[in-house]
N, C-alpha and C positions, 0 to 999 in steps of 0.2 A: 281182510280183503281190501285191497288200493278202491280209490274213487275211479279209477280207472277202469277196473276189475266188474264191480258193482254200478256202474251208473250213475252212482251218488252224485248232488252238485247241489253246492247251497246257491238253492235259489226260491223263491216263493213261486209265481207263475210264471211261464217262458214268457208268454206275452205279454211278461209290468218288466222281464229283465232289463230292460235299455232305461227307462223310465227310473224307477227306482234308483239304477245306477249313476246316474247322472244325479239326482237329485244326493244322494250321499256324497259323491265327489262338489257338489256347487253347495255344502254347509261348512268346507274348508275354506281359509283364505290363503294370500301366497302370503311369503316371508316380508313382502314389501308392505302386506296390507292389505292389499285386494281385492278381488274376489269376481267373480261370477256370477252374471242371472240368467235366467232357464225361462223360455216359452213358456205362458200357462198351458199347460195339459190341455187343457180344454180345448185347445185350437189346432189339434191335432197334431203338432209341429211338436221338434226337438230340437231348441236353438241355444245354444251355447253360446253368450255376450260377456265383453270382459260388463264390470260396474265401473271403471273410471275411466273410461272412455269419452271423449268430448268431441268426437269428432273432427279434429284438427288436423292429423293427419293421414293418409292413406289408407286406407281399412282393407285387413287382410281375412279375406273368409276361404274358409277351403270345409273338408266335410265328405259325407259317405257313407256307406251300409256301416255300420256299430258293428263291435266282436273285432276291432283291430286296438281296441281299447289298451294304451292310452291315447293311441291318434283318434281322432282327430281333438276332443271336447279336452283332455287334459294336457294341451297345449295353447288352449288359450288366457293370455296374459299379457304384460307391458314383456314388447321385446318379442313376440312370436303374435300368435294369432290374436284379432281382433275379435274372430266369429268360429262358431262350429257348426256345420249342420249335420246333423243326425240322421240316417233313416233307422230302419228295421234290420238286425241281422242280416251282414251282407247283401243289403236292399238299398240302394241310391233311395234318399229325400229326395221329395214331389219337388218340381218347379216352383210351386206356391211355397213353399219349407224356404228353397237359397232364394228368391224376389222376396219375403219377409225380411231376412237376414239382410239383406243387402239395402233397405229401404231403412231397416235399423239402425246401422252402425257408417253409412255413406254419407261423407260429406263432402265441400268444394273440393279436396284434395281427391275422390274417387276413389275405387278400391279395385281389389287383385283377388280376382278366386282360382284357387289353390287346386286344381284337380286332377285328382288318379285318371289313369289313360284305360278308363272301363267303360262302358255302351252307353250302360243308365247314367255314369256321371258325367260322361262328356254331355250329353243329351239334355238332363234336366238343369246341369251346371248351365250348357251353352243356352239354351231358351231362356232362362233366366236370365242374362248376360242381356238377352236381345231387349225383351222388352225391359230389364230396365234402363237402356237406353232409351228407349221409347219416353216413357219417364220422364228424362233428361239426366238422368246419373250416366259420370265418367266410370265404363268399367272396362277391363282388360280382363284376360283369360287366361294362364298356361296349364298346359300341358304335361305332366310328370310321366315320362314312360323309361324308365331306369330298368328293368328288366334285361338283361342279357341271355338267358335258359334258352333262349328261342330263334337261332340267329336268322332265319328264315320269316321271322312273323313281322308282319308289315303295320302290326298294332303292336308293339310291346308293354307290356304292362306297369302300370305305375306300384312301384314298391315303396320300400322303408327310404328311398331319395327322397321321395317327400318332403323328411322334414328337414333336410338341409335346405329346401326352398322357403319352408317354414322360417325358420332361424335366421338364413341370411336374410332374407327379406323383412322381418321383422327387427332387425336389427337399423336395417336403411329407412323403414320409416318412422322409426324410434329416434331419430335423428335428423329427420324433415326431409327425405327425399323425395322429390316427387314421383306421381304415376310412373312416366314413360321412361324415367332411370331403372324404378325397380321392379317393373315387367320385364325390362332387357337385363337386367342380372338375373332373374329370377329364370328366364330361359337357358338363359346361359349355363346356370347349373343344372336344370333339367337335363339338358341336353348333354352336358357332362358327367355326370355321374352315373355309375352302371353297378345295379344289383343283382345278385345270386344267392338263391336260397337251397337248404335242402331239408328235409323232413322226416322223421322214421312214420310220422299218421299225420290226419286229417285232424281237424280242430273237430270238437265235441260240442253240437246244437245242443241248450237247453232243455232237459225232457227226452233227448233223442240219444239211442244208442249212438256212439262211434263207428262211422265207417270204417272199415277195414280196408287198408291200402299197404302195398309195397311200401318201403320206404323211395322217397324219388330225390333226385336231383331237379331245384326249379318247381316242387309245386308249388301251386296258386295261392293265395290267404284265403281263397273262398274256395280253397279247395280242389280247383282245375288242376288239368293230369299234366303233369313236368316235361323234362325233357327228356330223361329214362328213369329207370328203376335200377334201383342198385342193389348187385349184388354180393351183401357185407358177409356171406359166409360162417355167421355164426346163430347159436341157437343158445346160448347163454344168458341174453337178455342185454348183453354188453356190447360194445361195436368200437371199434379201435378206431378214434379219435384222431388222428396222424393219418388214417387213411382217406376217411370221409374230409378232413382239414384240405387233403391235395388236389383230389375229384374237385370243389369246389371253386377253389382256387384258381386252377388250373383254366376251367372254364372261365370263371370271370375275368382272369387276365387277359385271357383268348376275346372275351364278347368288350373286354372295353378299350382295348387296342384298335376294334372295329371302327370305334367314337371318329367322329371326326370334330373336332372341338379347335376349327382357325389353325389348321395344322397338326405335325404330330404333338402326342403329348407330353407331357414332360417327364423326365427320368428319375425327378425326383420332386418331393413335395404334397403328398397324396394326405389326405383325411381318410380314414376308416372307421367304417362306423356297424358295428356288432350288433345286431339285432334278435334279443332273442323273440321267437312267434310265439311263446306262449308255454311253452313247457319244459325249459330248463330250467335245472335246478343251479344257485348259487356256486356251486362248486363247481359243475359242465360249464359256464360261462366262464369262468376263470380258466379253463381250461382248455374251453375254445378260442381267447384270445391270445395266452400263450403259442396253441400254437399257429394261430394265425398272422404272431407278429415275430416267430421265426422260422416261417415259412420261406426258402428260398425267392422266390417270385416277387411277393410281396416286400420284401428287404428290396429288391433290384427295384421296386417304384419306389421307392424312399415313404413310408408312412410314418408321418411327421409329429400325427395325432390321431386321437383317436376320441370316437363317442361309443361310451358303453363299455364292457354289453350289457346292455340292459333291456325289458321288457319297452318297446318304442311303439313299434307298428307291429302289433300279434295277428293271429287266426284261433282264437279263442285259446283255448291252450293248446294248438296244433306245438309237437314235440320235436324243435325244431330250429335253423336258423337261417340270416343270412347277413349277408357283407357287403357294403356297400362301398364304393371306390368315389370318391372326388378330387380331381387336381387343386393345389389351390395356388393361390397370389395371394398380394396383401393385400385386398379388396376384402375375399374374400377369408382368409384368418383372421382380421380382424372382427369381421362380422361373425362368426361363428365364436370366436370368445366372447362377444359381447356379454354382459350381464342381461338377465331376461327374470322375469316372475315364477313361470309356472313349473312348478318341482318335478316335473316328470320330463324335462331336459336334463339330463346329468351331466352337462357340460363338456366341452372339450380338454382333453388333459394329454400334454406331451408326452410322445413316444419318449426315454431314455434309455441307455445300457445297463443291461443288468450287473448289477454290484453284488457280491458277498463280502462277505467279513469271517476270520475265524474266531468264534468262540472260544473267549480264555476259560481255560480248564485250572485257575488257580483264582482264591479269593482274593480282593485288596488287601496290600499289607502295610501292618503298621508297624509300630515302634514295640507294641506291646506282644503281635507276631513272633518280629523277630529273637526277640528273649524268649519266647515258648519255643521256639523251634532250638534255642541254642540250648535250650533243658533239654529238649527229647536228643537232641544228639550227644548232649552227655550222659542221660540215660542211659542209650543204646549202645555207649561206647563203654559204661558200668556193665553193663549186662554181658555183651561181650567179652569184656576179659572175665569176671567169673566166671563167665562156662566154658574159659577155657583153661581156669584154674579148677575146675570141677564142682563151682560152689554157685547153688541155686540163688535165685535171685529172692530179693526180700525188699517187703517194703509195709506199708502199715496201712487199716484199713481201719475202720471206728469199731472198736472191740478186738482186734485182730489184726498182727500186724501182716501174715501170712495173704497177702492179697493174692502173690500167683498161683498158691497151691487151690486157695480156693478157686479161680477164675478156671482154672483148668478143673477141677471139679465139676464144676456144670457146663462146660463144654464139651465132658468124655462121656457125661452121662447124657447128653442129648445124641450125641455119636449111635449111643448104647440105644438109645430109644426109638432111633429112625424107626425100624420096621412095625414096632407096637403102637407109634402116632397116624404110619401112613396108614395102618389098618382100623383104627377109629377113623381116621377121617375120609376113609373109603363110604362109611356110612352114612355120613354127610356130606361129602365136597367131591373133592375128584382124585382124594387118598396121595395127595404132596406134602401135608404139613410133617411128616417127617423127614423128607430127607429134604424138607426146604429149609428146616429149622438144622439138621444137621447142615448143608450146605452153609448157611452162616455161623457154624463153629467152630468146620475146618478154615473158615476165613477166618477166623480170628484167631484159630490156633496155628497157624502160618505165620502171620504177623508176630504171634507171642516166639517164634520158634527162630524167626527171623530178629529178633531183641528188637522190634520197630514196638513197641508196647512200654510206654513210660509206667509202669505199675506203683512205682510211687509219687506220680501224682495225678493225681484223681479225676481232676480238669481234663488232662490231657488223655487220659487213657481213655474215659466217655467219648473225648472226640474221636478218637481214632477208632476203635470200637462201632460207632454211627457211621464212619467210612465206611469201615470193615463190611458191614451189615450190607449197605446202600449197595454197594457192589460186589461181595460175595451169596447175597442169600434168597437174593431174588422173590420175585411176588410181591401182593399186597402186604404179606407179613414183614418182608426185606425194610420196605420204605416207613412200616407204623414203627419198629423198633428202633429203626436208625435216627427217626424222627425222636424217639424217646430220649435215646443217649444223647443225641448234640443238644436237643433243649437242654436235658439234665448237666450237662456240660457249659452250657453257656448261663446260665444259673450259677452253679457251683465257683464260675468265676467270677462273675458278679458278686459272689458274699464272700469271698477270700478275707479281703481288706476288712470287708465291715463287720464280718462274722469270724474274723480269724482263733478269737477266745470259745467260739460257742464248742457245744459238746459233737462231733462228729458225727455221732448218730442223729440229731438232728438235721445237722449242713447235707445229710445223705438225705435224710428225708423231705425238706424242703427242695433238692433240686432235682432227684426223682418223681416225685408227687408237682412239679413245675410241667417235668419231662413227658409223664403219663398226663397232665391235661393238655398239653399240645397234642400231642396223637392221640388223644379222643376230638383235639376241636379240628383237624384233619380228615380226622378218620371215620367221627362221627357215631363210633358206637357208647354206649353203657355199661354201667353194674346193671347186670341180667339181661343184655341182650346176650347171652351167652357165646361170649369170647373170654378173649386169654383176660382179658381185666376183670372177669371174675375171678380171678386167681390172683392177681397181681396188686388190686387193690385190698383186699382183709389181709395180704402180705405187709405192704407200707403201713396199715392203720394198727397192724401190731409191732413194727416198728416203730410210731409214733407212741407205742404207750411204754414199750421198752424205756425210749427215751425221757418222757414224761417220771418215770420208775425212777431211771437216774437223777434227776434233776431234784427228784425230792433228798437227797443224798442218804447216804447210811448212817445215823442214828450212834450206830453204835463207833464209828470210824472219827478220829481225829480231821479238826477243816481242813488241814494240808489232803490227808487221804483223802477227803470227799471229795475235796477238787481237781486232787491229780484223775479222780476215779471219772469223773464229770465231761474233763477231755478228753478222757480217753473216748468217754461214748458206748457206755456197753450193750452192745446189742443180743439180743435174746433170740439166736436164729433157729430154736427150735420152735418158739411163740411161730414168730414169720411162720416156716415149713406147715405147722400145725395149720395156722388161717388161712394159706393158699392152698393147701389138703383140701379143706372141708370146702373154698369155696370152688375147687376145681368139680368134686364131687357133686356138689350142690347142681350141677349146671346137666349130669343125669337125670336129674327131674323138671329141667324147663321143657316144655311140651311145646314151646316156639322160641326159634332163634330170630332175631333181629338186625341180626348182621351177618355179612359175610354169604359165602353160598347156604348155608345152611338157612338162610332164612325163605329158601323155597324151598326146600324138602317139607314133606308132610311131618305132622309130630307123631307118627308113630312111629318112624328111622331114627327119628331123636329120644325119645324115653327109654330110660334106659343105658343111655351111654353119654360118656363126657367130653366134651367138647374137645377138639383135639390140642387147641392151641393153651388151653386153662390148663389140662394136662402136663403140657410140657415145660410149663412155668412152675407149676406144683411140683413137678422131679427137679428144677434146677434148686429150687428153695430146700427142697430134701437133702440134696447134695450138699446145700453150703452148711445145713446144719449137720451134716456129719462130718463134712470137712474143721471146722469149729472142734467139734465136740471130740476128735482125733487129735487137733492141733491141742486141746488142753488137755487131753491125756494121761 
């Protein structure tokens, strides 16, 4: 059940949530240094002060009911806010809260408060204003009422503009301008810039179930009722994003063409700034600005730039967003790129055109490429004419020089096996691993059938093989096997040169035993998590004693014999079959899998039966040891 669903919300009491929270945000510093100090508790107050502050230039306070968190407190820093006042969720701070703050951080230069166009905040902002004039502090006032939802209201509401008055203004007194320059810019963009929000619910009080609401066009951050309700027509849970994108839009272009900003505005040149309120998810925001930034309308005002989208000015986690429109100038862009402190600006970043590229579908090639390619097309052009001279292909394997007849061996017996694998792993998984395992046989018996199969040489045949796999056999099982050969592959040519003398059954086991620990460090499983590597490992390790066998030589054999016997590499592939037998077997008495699907089924669908994929490893080692034991006949 969501936190949504449940009520959940980490928090300790509703009435320490604003308190506590600010106290956890003022134990970080900014990147400059910085940092922040907080009203003592004690004094009822919730003031948010930069700490390097000296009073020197214009002090910027702005503030407001809490729960639109990061505004107001995690905006201030060198470069935006001086000051923050806090009240109560959605509750304007007392008069005494902004005259603290402004008695705090005011000097000769005077200050500028910052305020939303709400009842309580004009109200306790503006009497604060007055008497501390009274005082003798230089203060000025604006106004933020960026709202467009309401073309009709004679009060619009101050939104996520805010913090473009934020920024820019904090930018001019970060630079020495004085009071009455950056109260008339600071209007300026108030009065320019026009927001629209929309919301599928209401933000979530602390402690208190969620309202249930329409989704609206235009609701409030404190929750006031929009400009309608919309209706998105679906009951899925999902709402088509392109739609709600134009609805919005749509209006806000309508409510900020109303602007009158010294004429009409401009056709191009615009700031947008993505707000989310609180409850989208990283991925919705990326996909809200997509398509907000090719949204016809918005193309035709030129958005030049953009802030966000990121969590700015919320409604607790009201589920939901909105868009804010600024024209600018170089006054203005400038100021808004500024550098600033406080990390919950994420800065301005220019609009550009979308690029792609296509993805090469072929590796770098070297020098050493192209001599392997010029072998496989000799190969395939060898193969070719014997099979059109009638005469099967031949080439040598360590013990065996019969490589094709084997490889087709265990490719026809997996053919043979589909139906007997998918019905074991019906009992564990979802009953594919045979004809996923057949699917990567007929690819690679294609390929052999087509002469694209260098069979004499070993390098090259693992690589293509790992092709084969990657894109004939599909699944988890497709990418660990394919993963096995090219390792094994790229290994085996790495010891050509250095290992050219060694005995072949070894060079086989060192670059398989390479191949199979890449596809466990991928893949992630074990001996006994009951997969195909319990079959496949007591296969190599009785390979490795084969070879060990050889090395000790024959006793009774002349050294010319022993050595020729040496390279040749004899391997014992009925040892192999034998040890990937018993450990295919073995994995009918693991009572828990630890990989794969099988590792949620219960262990009693698993006792008793062997894992499908161990399985199918153990009939291909079967096969090669009769194919062998055929071929010496």
């Amino acid at each position: 059940m969501s936190s949504s669903e449940s009520g959940r919300q980490f928090i300790n009491q509703p009435r320490q949530v604003v308190g506590e929270a600010l106290e956890g945000c003022a134990r970080l510093r900014h990147p400059d240094g910085s940092g922040v100090r907080l009203s003592d508790p004690a004094s009822g107050m919730r003031l948010v002060v930069r700490d390097d502050w000296a009073r020197d230039q214009v002090a910027l306070i702005s503030g407001g009911g809490s729960g639109h968190e990061p505004a107001h407190a995690g905006f201030v820093g060198a470069g935006m806010l001086t000051a923050a006042v806090c009240g109560e969720l959605f509750a304007s701070p007392t008069v005494d809260a902004v005259l603290a703050a402004i008695r705090e951080v005011t000097g000769e230069a005077g200050a500028l408060l910052i305020v939303k166009n709400y009842t309580g905040d004009r109200l306790n902002f503006g009497l604060a204003a007055e008497r501390a004039r009274q005082e003798g502090f230089k203060v000025e006032m604006v106004i933020v009422a960026d709202d467009v939802a309401l073309p009709d209201n004679p009060q619009p509401r101050g939104l996520a503009g805010t913090l473009l008055v934020h920024k820019v203004t904090g930018a001019l007194a970060a630079r020495g301008a004085g009071l009455k320059e950056i109260t008339a810019v600071a209007r300026r963009v108030a009065d320019s810039c026009s927001t629209l929000g929309v919301a599928f619910n209401v933000g979530r009080h602390p402690g208190k179930p969620r309202e249930q609401r329409a989704p609206e066009l235009g609701l409030g951050i404190h929750g006031e009722p929009g400009a309608m309700a919309l209706e998105l027509g679906s009951d899925s849970g999902t709402h088509g994003v392109h739609a709600v994108m134009d609805t919005v839009v749509t209006a806000l272009v309508q409510g900020h063409s109303r602007k009158d900003v010294g004429g009409d505005l401009p056709a191009s040149g615009h700031l947008l700034l993505i707000n989310d309120l609180g409850g989208c998810s990283a991925l919705e925001r990326s996909l809200l600005l997509e398509e907000a930034l090719t949204h016809p309308s918005l193309q035709a005002l030129g958005i030049h730039a953009v802030v966000g989208p990121q969590p700015l000015m919320t409604s607790l986690d009201m589920h939901g967003f909105s868009l804010t429109l600024l024209p600018l100038d170089s006054l203005l862009d400038e100021a808004l790129s500024a550098s600033c402190a406080p990390v919950a600006w994420p800065g301005v970043q220019p609009v550009t055109p979308l690029a792609h590229f296509t993805p090469s579908q072929d590796a770098v090639r070297t020098a050493s490429d192209e001599a392997s390619d010029a072998r496989r097309a000799q190969a395939k052009a060898d193969c070719q004419e014997r099979a059109a001279r009638g005469v099967k292909s031949r080439a040598g394997l360590p013990g065996d020089p019969q490589v094709e007849q084997r490889l087709r061996a265990a490719l026809e017996i997996l053919l043979a096996s589909e139906a007997d694998l998918d019905r074991l792993d019906a009992i564990s998984g979802d009953g594919d691993t045979g004809s996923t395992f057949a699917s990567g046989a007929r690819a690679v018996i294609e390929a052999l059938e087509d002469c694209e199969l260098a069979c004499g040489d070993s390098g090259e045949l693992m690589t293509t093989i790992g092709k084969q796999l990657a894109h004939g056999m599909g699944g988890s099982s497709g990418v660990l096997l394919s993963t096995l050969f090219t390792a094994a592959a790229t290994r085996w040519k790495e010891q050509s040169d250095a290992h050219g003398q060694a005995p072949l059954g070894q060079r086989w086991h060192d670059a398989l035993s390479h191949g199979v620990a890449r596809m466990q460090h991928y893949g992630g499983a074990s001996r006994g998590d009951r997969s195909l590597l319990d079959a496949l490992l007591p296969a190599l390790e009785a390979l490795q004693e084969s070879v060990q066998s050889d090395q000790q030589g024959d006793q009774s054999a002349s050294p010319a014999e022993s050595r020729q016997e040496i390279r040749a590499g004899r391997v014992d592939w009925a040892a192999m079959a034998r040890a990937a037998r018993q450990g295919a077997d073995a994995t009918a008495e693991m009572a828990k899998a630890r990989a794969g699907r099988s590792a949620y089924v219960p262990s009693a669908h698993l006792v008793g039966n062997s894992d499908p994929g161990a399985e199918a490893v153990a009939r291909v080692f079967e096969a090669l040891a009769d194919a062998a034991e055929e071929a010496a006949g």
